[in-house]
LOMI-271551 format. One record per residue (C-alpha): residue number from 1; y, z, x. Coordinates in nm, 4 decimals, m for minus. Each point is the difference from the previous one (the first is absolute). Layout:
BEGIN
(NUM,(Y,Z,X))
...
! end
This chain:
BEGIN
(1,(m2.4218,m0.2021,2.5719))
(2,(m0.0176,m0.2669,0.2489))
(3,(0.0931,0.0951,0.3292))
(4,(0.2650,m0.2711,0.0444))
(5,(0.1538,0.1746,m0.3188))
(6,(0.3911,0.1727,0.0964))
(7,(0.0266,0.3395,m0.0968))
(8,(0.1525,0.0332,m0.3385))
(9,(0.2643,0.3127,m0.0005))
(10,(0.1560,0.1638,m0.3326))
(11,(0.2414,0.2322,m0.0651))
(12,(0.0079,0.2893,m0.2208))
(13,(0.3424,0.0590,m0.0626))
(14,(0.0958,m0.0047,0.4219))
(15,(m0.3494,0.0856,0.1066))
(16,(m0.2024,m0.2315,0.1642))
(17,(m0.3403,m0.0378,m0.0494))
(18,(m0.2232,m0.2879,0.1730))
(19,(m0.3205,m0.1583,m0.2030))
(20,(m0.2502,m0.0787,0.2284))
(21,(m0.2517,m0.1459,m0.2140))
(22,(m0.0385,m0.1954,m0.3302))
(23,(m0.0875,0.3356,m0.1808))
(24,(0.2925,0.1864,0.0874))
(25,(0.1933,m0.3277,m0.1322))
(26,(m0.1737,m0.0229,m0.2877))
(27,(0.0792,0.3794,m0.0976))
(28,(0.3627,m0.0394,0.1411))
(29,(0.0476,m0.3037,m0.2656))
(30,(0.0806,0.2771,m0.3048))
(31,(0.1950,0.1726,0.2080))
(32,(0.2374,m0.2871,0.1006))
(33,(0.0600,m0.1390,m0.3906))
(34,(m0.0063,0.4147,m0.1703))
(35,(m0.2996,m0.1335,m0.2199))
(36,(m0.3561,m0.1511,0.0156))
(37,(0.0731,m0.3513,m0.0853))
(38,(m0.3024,m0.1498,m0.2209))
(39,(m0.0561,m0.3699,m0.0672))
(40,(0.2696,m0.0354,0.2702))
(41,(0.0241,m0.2298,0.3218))
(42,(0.2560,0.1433,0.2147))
(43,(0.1517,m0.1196,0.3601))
(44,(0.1445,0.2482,0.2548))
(45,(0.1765,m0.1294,0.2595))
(46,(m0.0160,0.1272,0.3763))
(47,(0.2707,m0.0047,0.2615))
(48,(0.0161,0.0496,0.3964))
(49,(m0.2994,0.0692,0.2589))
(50,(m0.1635,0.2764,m0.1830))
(51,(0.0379,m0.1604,m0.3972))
(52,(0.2622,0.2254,m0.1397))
(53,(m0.0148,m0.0046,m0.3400))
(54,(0.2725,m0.2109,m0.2067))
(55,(0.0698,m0.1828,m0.3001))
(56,(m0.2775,0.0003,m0.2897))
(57,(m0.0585,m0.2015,m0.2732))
(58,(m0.2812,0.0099,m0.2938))
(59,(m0.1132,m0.1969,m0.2644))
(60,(m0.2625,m0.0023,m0.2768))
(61,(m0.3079,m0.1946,0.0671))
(62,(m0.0227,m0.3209,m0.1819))
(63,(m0.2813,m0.0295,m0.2421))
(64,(m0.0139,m0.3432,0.0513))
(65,(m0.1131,m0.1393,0.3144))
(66,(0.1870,m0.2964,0.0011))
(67,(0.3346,0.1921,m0.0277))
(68,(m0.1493,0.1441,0.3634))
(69,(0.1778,m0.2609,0.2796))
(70,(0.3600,m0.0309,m0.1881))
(71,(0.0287,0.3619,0.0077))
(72,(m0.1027,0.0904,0.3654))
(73,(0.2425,m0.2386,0.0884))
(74,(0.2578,0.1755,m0.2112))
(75,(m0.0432,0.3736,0.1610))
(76,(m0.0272,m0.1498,0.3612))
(77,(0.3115,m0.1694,m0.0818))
(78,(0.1965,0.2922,m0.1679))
(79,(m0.1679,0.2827,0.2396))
(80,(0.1472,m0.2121,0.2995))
(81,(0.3203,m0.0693,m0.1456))
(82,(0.1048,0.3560,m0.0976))
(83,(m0.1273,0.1346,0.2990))
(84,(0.1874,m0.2670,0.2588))
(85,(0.3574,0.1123,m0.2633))
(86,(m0.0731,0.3346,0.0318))
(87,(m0.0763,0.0543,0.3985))
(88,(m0.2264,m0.2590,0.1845))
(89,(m0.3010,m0.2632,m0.1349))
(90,(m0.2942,0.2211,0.0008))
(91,(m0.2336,0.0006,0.3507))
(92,(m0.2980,0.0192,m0.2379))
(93,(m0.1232,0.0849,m0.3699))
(94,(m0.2817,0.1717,m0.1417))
(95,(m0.1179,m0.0793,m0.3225))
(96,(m0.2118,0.1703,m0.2645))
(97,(m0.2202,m0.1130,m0.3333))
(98,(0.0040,0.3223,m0.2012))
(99,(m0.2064,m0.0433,m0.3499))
(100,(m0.2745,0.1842,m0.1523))
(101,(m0.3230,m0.1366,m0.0848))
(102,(m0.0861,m0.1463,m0.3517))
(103,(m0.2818,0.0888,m0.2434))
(104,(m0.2949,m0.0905,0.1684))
(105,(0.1787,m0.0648,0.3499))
(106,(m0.0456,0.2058,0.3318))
(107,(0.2527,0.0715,0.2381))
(108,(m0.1647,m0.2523,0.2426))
(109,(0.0149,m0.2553,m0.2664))
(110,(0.3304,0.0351,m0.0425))
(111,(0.0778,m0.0543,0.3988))
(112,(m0.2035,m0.3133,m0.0123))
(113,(0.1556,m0.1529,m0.2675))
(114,(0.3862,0.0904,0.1180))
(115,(m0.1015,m0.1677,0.3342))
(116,(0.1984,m0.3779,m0.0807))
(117,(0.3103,0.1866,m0.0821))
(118,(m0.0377,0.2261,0.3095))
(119,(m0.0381,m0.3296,0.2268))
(120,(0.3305,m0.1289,m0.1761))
(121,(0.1916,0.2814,0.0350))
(122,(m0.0483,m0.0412,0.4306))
(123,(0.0187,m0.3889,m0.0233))
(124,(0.3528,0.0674,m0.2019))
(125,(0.1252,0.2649,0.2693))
(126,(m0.1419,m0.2659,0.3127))
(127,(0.1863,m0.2737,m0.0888))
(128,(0.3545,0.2468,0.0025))
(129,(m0.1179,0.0929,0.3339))
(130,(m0.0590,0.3082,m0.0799))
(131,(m0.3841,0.1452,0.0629))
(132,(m0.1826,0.1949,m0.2443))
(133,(m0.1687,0.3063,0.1540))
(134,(m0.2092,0.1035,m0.2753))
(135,(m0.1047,m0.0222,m0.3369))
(136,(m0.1931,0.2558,m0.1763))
(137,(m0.1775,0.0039,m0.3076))
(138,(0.0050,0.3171,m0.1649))
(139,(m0.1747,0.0646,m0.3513))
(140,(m0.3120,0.2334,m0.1649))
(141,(0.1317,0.2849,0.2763))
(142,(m0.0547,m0.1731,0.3133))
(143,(0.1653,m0.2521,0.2336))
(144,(m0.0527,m0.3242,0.1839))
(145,(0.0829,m0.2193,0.2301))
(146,(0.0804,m0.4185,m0.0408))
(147,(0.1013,0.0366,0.4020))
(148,(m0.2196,0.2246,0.2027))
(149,(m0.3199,m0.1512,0.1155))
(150,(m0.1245,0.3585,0.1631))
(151,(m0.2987,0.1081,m0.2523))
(152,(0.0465,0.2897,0.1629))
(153,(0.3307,0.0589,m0.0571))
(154,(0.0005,m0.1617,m0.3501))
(155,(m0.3226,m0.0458,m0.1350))
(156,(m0.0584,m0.2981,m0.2848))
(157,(m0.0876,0.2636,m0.2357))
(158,(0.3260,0.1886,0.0151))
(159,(0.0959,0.3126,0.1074))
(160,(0.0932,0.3399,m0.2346))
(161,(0.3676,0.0912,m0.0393))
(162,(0.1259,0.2977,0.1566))
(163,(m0.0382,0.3161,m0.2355))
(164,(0.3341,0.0321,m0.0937))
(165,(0.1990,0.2300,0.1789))
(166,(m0.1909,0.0438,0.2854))
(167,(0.1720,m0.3278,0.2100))
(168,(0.2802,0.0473,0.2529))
(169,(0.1941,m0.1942,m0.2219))
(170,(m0.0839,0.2304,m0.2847))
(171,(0.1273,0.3141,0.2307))
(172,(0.2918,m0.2075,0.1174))
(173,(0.1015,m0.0742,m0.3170))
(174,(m0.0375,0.3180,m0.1702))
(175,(0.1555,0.1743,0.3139))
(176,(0.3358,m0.2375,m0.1085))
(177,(m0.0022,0.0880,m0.3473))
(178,(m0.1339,m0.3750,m0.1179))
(179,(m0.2777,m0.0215,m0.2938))
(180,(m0.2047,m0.2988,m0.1455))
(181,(0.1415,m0.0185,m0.3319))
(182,(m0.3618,m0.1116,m0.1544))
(183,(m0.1224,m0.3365,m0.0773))
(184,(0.1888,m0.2735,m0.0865))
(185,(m0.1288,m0.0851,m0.3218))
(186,(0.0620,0.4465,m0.0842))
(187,(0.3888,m0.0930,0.1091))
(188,(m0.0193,m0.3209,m0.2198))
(189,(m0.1337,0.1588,m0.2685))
(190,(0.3056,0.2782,0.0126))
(191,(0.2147,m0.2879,m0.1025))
(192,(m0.1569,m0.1827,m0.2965))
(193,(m0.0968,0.1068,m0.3637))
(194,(m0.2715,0.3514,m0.0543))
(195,(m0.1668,m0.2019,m0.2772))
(196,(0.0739,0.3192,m0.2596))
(197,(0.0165,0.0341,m0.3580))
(198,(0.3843,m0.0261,0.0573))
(199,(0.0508,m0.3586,0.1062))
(200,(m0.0292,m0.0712,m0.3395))
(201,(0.3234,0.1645,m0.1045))
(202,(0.1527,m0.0880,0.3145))
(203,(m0.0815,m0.3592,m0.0934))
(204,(0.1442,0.0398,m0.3038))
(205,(0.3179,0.1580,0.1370))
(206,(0.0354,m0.3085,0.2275))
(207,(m0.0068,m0.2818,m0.2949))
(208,(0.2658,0.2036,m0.1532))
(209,(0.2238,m0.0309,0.3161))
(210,(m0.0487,m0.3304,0.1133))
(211,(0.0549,m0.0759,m0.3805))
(212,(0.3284,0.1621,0.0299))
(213,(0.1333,m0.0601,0.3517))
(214,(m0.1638,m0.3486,0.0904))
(215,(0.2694,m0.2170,m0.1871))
(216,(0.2834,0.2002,0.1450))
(217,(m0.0814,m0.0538,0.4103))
(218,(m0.1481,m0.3566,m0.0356))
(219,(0.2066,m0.2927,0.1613))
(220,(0.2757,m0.0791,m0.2876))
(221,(0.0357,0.3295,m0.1437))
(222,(0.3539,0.0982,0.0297))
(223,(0.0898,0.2795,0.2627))
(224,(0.1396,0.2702,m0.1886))
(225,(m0.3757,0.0237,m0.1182))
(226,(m0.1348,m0.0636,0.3278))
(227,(0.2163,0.3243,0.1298))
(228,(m0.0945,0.2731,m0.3348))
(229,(m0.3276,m0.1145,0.1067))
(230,(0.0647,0.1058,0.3526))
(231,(0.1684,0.3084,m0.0787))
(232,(m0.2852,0.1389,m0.2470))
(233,(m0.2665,m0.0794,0.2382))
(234,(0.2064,0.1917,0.2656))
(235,(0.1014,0.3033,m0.2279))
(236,(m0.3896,0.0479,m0.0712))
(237,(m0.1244,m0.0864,0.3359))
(238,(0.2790,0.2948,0.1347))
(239,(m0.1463,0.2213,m0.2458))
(240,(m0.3646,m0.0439,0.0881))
(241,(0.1108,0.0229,0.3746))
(242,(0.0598,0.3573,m0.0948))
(243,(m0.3071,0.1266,m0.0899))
(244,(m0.1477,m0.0877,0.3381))
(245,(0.2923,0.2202,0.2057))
(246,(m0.2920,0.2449,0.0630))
(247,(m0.2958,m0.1020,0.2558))
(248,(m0.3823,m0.0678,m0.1463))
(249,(m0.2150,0.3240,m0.1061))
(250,(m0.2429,m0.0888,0.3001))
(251,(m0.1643,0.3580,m0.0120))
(252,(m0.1958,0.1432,m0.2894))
(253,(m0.0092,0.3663,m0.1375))
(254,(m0.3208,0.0088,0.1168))
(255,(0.1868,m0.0053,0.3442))
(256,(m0.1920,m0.3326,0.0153))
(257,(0.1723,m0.3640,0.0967))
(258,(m0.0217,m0.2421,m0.2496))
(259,(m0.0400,m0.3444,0.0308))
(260,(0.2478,m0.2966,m0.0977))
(261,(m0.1574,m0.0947,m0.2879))
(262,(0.1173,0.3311,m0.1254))
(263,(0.3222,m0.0550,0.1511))
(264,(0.0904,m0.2723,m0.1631))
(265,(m0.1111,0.1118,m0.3555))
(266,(0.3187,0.2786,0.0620))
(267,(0.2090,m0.2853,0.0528))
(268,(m0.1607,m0.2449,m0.2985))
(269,(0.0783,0.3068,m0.2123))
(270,(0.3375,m0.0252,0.0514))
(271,(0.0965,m0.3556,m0.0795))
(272,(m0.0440,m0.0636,m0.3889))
(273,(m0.1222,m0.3270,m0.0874))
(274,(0.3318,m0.1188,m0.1740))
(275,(0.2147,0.0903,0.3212))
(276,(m0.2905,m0.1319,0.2232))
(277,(0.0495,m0.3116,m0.2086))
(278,(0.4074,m0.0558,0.0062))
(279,(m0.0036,0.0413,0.3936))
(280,(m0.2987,m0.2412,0.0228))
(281,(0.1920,m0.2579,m0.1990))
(282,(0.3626,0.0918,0.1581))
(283,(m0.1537,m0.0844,0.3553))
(284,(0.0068,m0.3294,m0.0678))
(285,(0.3543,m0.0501,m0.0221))
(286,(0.0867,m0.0732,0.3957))
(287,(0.3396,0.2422,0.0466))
(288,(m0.1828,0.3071,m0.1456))
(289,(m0.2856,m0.0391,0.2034))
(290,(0.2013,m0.0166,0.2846))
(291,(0.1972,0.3167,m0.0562))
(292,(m0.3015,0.1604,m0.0328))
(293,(m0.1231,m0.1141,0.3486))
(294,(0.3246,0.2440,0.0613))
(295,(m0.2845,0.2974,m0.0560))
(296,(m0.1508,0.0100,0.3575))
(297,(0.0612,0.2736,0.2578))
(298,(m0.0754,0.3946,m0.0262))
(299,(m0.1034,0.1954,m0.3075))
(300,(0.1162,m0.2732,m0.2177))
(301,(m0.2297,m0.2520,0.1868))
(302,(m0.2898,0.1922,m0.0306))
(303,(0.0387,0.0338,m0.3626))
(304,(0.1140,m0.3522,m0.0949))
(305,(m0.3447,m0.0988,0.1956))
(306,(m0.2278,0.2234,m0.2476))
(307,(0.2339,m0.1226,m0.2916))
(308,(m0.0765,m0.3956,0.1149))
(309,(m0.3628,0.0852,0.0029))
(310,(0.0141,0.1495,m0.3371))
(311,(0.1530,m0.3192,m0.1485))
(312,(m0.2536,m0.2027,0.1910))
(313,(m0.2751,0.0920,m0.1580))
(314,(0.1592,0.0011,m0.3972))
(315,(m0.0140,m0.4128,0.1075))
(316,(m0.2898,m0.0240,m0.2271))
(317,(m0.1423,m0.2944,m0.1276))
(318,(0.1704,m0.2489,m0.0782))
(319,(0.2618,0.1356,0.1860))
(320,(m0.1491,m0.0494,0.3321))
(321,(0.2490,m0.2220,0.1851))
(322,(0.2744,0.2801,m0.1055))
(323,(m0.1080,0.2018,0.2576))
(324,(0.1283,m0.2288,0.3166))
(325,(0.3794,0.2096,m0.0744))
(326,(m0.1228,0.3819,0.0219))
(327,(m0.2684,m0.1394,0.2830))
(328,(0.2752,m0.1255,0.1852))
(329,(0.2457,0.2581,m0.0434))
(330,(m0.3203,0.3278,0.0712))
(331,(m0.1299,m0.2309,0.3462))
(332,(0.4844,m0.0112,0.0777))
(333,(0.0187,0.3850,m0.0369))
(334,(m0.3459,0.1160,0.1647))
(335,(0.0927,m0.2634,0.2776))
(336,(0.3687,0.1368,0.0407))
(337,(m0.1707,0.4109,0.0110))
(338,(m0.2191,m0.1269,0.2402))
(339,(m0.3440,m0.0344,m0.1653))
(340,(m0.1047,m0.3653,0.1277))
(341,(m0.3506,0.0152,m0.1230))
(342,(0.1284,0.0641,m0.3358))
(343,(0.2594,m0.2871,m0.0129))
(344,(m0.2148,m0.2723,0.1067))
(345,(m0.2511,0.0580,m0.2388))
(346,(0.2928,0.0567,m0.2909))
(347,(0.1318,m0.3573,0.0755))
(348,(m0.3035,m0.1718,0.1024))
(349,(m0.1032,0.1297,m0.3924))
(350,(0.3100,m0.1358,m0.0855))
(351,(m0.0469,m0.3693,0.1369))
(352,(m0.3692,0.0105,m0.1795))
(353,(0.2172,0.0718,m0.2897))
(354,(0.2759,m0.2715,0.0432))
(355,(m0.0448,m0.1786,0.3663))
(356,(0.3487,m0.1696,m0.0927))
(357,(0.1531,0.3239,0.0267))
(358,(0.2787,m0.0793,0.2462))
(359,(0.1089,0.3852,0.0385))
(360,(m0.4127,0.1260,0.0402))
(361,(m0.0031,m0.3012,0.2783))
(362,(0.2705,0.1025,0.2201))
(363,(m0.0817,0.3256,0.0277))
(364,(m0.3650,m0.0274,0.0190))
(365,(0.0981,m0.2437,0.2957))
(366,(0.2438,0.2448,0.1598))
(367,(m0.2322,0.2819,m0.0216))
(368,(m0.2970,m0.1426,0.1228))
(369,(0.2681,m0.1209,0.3434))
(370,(0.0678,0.3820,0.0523))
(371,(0.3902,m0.0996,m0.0866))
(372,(0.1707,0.3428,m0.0512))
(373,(0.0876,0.0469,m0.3516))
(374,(0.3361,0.1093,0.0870))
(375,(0.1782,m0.3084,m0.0323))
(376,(m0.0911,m0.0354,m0.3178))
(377,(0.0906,0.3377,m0.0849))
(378,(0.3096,0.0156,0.1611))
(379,(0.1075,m0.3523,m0.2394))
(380,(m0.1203,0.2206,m0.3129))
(381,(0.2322,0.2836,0.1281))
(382,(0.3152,m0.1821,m0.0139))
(383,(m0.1002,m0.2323,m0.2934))
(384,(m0.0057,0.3790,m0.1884))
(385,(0.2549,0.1064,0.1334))
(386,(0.2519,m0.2530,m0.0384))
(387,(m0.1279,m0.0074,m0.3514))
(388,(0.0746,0.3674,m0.0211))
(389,(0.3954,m0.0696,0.1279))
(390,(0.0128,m0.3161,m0.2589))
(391,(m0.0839,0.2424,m0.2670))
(392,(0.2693,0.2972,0.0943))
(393,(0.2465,m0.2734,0.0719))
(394,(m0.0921,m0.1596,m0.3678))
(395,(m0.0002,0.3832,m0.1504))
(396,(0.3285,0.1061,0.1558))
(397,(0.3049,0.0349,m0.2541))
(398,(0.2570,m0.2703,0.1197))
(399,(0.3721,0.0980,0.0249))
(400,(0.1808,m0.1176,m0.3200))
(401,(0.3818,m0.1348,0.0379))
(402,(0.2264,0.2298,m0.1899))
(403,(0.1669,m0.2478,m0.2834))
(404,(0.1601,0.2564,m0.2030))
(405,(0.4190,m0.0722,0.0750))
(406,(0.1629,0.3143,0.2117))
(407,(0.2825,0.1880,m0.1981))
(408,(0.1675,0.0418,0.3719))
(409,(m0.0139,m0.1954,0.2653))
(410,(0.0001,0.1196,0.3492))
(411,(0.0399,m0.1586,0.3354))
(412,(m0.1467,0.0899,0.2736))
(413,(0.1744,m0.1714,0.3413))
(414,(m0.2506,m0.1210,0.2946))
(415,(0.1331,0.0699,0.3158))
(416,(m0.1207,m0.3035,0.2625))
(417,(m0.2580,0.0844,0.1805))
(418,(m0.1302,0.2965,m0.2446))
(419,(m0.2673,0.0235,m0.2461))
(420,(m0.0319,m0.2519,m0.2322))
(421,(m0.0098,0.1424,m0.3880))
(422,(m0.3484,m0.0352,m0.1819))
(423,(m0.0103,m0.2023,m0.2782))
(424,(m0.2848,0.0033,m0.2544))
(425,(m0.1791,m0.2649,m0.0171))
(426,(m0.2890,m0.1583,m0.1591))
(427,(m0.3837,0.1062,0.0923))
(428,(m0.1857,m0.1717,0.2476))
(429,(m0.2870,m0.2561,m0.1012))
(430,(m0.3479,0.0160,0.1532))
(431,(m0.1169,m0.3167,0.0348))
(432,(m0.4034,0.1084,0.0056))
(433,(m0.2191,m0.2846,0.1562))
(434,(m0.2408,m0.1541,m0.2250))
(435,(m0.3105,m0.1081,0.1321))
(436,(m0.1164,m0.2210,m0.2992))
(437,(m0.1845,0.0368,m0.3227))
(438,(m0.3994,0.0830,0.0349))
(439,(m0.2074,m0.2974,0.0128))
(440,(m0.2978,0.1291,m0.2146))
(441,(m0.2523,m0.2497,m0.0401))
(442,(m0.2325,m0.0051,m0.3013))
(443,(m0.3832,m0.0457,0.0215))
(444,(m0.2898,0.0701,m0.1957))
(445,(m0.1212,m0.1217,m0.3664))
(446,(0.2947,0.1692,m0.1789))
(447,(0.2533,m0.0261,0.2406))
(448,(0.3423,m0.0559,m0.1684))
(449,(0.1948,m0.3480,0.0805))
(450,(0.4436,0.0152,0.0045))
(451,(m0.0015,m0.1207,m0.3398))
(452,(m0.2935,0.0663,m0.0687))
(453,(m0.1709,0.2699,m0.2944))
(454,(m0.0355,0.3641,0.1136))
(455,(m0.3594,0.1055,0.0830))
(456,(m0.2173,0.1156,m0.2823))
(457,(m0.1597,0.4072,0.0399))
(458,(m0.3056,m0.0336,0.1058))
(459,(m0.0302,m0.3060,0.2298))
(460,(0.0466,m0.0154,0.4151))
(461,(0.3611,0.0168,0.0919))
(462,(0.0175,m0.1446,0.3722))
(463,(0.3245,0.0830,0.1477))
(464,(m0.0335,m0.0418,0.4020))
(465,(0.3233,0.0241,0.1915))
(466,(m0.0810,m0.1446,0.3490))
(467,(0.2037,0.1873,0.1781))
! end
């Protein structure tokens, strides 16, 4: 790196661990996000003297160039923002163009041709006043440099990336207990559709739903629908929630670990394609989505996170923009146990899926600011449990008023001052808040109108609840 280059420090989990040189930034990059991002441009922000690490943000790269100056200007923008709300404006920012070459491309290519959108990304941070240290290139294995002029140091060619494992970072990190969760596109794939021989029948399963729940959560349907609807897809969901109480098989009888693929065929295999199908369908509806949300801490976090996936990837076609509800709800409950790099890929899927999802854009927001998730949780606590009271309150036996005449009468004198006698009386009324019907809003080809004819079997059923 450039010798007029700060420092750049990370921490791994309290340690501290300075990067000295645009290779040992380049391998810390995985480290920082918990993946290897791919097509990816990603800022980092730096704070004080020696560049502390801060605030990140990342992005997919824009396949069209034109698309290249609006959105530097929108990550300078948000990356400055969140950091100045969260601490202090950033001191500096590095920046990195992560993509992998195409048929026929070279790694070198690649740099080359990302160079307009490099130059953007400092002119966007310059005119905040905030400098841009670095930005690397890395793609085809190797690394380079948009900032260092030093052939020496970082030669036009490009230099090889660290075998992994063998960086300080790499020690650092697995010294803390943090891994690289894979690639990006391997933790986006975890999400969507396998492509098997059963998407057919979970296809099917999903016309049959929408055919039978669609007209009862669409604005205009009447709200004693609206809440069977609600309290199916709960019953089910609660029942599915069950059969994930016990952690993943990670290790084979061979004594072997297996990998997540095999992982989550355990959990597919538990989710029939009918009850995959009602839940789907039942997330749309605004109230049961959000008492779901209620699934986030501890054992029962963990598992509602594996059951989300699950129903993210029965969102087969046509069915795609289904999926922004269980993406939201798996990136809420791996954010809430603590496994960022998990949630922002789960609701960055989930904006690809429906980027009007109001829920999937607050917390993608919040959880790419560092907010703690315990706000949020703490709201979710007493929304269940003053639910819970409501419910005991609404169960409870009132006392009656005896009507049936006395055949003696007795009084009973009151001295002043004393106790005064208890008289029955009538049972108390809960008056239980009500925050408003759903607003479910129909899209698609066969999305049902208030008034309109219920959706045929067999056609799209768009049912998108923003939020």
């Amino acid at each position: 790196m450039n010798a007029n280059h700060p420092e750049t420090s990370a921490s791994a989990r309290g340690r501290q661990i300075t990067l000295r040189s645009a290779a040992e930034l380049a391998d810390a990059l995985p480290f920082v996000l918990g993946f290897h991002p791919t097509d990816s441009v990603v800022l980092v922000a730096l704070h004080g003297e020696n560049g502390r690490f801060g605030g990140r943000i990342r992005l997919g790269i824009p396949r069209a160039p034109g698309e290249w100056d609006s959105t530097a200007d929108h990550l300078a923008e948000c990356l400055v923002e969140a950091s100045a709300r969260r601490t202090t404006p950033p001191d500096g920012i590095v920046g990195f163009l992560c993509q992998d070459p195409r048929p026929g491309e070279t790694a070198q290519e690649v740099y080359e041709r990302l160079r307009p959108f490099a130059q953007r990304l400092r002119t966007a941070c310059g005119a905040l006043d905030i400098p841009v240290y670095e930005v690397l290139c890395i793609s085809g294995g190797r690394h380079f440099s948009y900032c260092c002029p030093d052939e020496g140091c970082c030669p036009p060619d490009g230099t090889p990336l660290a075998v992994g494992g063998t960086s300080v970072m790499a020690a650092a990190a697995a010294y803390a207990g943090i891994r690289v969760r894979g690639s990006l596109r391997e933790l986006e794939a975890g999400f969507g559709p396998t492509g098997g021989p059963g998407e057919a029948e979970q296809r099917a399963a999903l016309d049959a739903a929408a055919a039978a729940i669609v007209p009862h959560v669409v604005d205009g349907a009447a709200e004693e629908d609206r809440a069977r609807v609600r309290e199916a897809t709960l019953a089910v969901a609660t029942r599915l929630l069950a059969r994930f109480a016990e952690p993943p098989r990670r290790i084979g009888a061979d004594g072997a670990r297996r990998g997540q693929a095999a992982v989550d065929a355990d959990d597919d295999a538990r989710v029939a394609p009918a009850e995959a199908a009602a839940v789907i369908l039942g997330l749309q509806d605004r109230l049961a989505r959000d008492r779901l949300a209620e699934w986030m801490e501890g054992p029962e976090g963990a598992a509602a996170v594996r059951l989300w996936r699950v129903l993210s990837r029965r969102c087969v076609t046509p069915f795609e923009e289904y999926a922004a509800a269980p993406l939201t709800l798996a990136g809420w409950a791996a954010w809430s146990t603590g496994d960022e790099p998990t949630a922002r890929v789960a609701l960055g899927l989930a904006l690809r899926a429906d980027p009007r999802y109001v829920f999937a854009r607050l917390l993608h927001q919040a959880c790419n600011q560092g907010i703690d998730p315990e706000t949020l949780r703490s709201c979710l606590r007493q929304e269940r449990e003053n639910r819970v009271a409501t419910e005991k309150q609404a169960c409870a036996p009132s006392r009656r008023t005896r009507t049936r005449p006395r055949t003696r009468t007795r009084t009973r004198s009151v001295r002043p001052g004393g106790a005064r006698p208890v008289l029955p009386g009538a049972g108390t009324v809960i008056a239980r808040r009500d925050r408003g019907a759903p607003g479910v809003r129909p899209t698609g080809r066969a999305a049902t109108r208030p008034g309109g004819p219920a959706p045929r079997p067999g056609g799209r059923r768009g049912t998108r609840s923003g939020r």
